[in-house]
N, C-alpha and C positions, 0 to 999 in steps of 0.2 A: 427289417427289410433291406437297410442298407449290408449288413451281414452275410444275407441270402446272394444278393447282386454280386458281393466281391469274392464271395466264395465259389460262385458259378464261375466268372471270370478265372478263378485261380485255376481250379477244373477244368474248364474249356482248356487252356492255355496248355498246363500239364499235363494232360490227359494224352496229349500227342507230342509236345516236348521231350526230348530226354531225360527230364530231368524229377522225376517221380510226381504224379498227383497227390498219394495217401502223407507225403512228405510234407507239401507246402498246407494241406487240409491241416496235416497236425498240428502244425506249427502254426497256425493264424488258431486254428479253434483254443489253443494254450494261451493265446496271446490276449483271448478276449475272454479266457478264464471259465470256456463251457467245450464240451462233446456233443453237436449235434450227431454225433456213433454214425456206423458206415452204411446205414436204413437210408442216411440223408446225403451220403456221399456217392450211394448207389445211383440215387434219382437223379444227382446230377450228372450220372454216366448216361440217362438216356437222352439229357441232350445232347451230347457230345457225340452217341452212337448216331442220332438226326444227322448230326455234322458229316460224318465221317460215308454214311450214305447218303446224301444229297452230293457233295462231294464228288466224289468216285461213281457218281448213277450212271455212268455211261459204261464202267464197267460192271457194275453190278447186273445191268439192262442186258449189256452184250452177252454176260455169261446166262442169263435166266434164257435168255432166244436161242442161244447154243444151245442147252442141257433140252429144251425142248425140242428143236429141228434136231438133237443129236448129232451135231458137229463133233468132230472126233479131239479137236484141240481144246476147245471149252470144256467138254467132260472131261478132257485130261488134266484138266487146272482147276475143275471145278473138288477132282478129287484130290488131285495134288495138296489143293489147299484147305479139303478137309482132313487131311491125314497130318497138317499140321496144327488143326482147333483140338484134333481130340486129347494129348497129353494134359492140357491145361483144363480143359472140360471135365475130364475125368476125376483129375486131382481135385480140382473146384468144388464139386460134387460129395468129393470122398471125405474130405479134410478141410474144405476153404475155410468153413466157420472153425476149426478148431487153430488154423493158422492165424486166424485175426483174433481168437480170442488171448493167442500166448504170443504173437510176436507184434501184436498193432503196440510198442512200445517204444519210448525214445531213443534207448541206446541201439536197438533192431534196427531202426531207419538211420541211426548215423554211422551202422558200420556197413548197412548196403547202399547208402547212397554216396558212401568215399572210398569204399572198397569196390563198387563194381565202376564205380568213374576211373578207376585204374586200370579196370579190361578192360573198357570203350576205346581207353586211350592209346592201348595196345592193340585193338583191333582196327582204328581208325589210321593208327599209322601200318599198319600190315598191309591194309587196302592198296596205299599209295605205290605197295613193293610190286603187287601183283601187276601182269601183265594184261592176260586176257580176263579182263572181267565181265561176269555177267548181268547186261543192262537190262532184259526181258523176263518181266518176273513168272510171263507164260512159258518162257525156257525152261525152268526152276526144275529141279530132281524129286521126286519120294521122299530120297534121303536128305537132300536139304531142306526141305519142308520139315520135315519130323524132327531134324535137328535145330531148325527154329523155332519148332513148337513143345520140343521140351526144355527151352530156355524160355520158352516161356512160363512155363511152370513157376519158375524162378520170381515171375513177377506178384505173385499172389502174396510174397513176403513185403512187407511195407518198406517202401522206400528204396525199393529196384526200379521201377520204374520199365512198366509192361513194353513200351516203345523203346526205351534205353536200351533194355535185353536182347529185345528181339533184334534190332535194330544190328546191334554189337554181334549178334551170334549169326546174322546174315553177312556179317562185312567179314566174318572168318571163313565162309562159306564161297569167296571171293564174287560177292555179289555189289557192285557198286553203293554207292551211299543212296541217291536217289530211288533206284530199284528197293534196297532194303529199306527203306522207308514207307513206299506204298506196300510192300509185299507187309509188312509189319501192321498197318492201317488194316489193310483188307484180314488180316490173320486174325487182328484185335475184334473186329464189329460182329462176329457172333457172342462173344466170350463178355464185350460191354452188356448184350441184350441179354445174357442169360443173368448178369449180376444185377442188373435194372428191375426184370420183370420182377425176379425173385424177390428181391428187396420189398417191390410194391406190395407182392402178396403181403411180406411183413407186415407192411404199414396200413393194408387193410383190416387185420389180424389184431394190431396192437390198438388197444385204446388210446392209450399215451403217449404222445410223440411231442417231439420239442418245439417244434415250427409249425405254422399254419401253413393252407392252403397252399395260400398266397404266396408264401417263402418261396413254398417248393417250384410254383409256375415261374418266377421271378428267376431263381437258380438254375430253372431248367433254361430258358430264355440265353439268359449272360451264359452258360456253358456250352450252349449248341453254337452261337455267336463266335463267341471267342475260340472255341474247338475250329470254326472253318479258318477262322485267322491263322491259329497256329498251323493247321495243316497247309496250308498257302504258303505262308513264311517258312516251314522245310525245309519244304520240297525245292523251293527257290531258293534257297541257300546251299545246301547238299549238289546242287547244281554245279557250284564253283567253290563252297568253302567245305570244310572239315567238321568234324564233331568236338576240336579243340574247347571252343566256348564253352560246350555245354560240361565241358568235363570241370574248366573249372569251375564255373556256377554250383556245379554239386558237392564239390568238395568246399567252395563259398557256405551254401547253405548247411550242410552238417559242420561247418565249423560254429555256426551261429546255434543251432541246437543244441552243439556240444557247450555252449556256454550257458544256454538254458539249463541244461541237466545237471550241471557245475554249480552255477550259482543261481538259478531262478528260484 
């Protein structure tokens, strides 16, 4: 149980951090010498999808009363922001299981979470060059949408870190940090429920699964929890600080894998 609890927490936390979720899962489930496999790291994506719509319910609320009175701005962002789910949905669909089955590997997560912390770090200082940037993620283009959502794609590979990406690929798109951060949240919360639902079907499917009931309620709990922390502390930081820390945290933690893979 205490397993479940700190694994939810780690999920919660990464799941909207830049700094990979399937990264820090790998590396504590190594640590404790089992795979609960991505069935159980699914489930804890649906707390954190809890998080991320309770959260933002006031945009989420605003856009569902738009798309029904047919406001001309809401359907404009309602599509906007579906033309950036569908690259990763597609792919998800087409390939997701054969991505996790050849790249959920150690050296796969330590060359994308210290290789793409080196574009964050060049996108994060780019931002600071630009002049006019944009703060209203209801501003946002087609084309920048679909260009955050096929960096999203990117995230399906372990150890990119779905927020990181998108995240980085809106600050090129000269979209502030805070802006790129909710536009990234609200991109992620269809693409978390399609990996949750799916998951469950699995787990209704499979006879043998590694964790009880109970685990799962437990992990779903500490992820939705910790998921609204994380996204609170952001947003509030992005406010006034940089994506610096988290660049080196990542290259921090793949340095620590990489000694796992070295000598564990």
């Amino acid at each position: 149980m205490e397993q479940a609890l700190i694994l939810g927490i780690i999920q919660g936390l990464t799941e909207f951090l830049p700094i990979s979720s399937s990264a820090h899962l790998f590396l504590w489930q190594k640590l404790w010498g089992e795979d609960w496999g991505i069935t159980y790291d699914a489930f804890l994506h649906l707390g954190t999808l809890l998080a991320v719509l309770i959260y933002f319910w006031r945009d989420w609320w605003g856009l569902l009363l738009g798309i029904i009175k047919m406001d001309k701005a809401k359907l404009r962002f309602a599509a906007v922001l579906f033309v950036g789910i569908i690259p990763a949905g597609v792919v998800g669909v087409i390939a997701g299981d054969f991505l996790e089955e050849n790249f959920r590997q150690l050296p796969v997560v330590i060359i994308t979470l210290s290789g793409w912390a080196i574009v964050m770090a060049a996108a994060d200082r780019y931002i600071d060059t630009v002049k006019n940037k944009v703060g209203d993620i209801y501003s946002l283009t087609w084309k920048q949408s679909l260009l955050i959502g096929l960096a999203q794609v990117l995230a399906l590979i372990p150890g990119t870190s779905r927020s990181g990406i998108t995240i980085t690929a809106a600050l090129g798109q000269k979209i502030d940090r805070p802006a790129a951060a909710k536009f990234s949240f609200l991109l992620g919360a269809p693409l978390i429920a399609g990996a949750g639902f799916l998951s469950l079907l699995k787990l209704i499917k499979e006879p043998a699964v590694l964790v009880s009931t109970g685990e799962m309620w437990v992990g779903f709990g500490a992820s939705f929890l910790s998921g609204l922390a994380a996204i609170w502390f952001l947003l509030k930081l992005l406010t006034k600080k940089s994506l610096k820390p988290f660049v080196w945290y990542r290259i921090f933690i793949a340095a620590i894998l990489l000694f796992f893979y070295l000598y564990g």
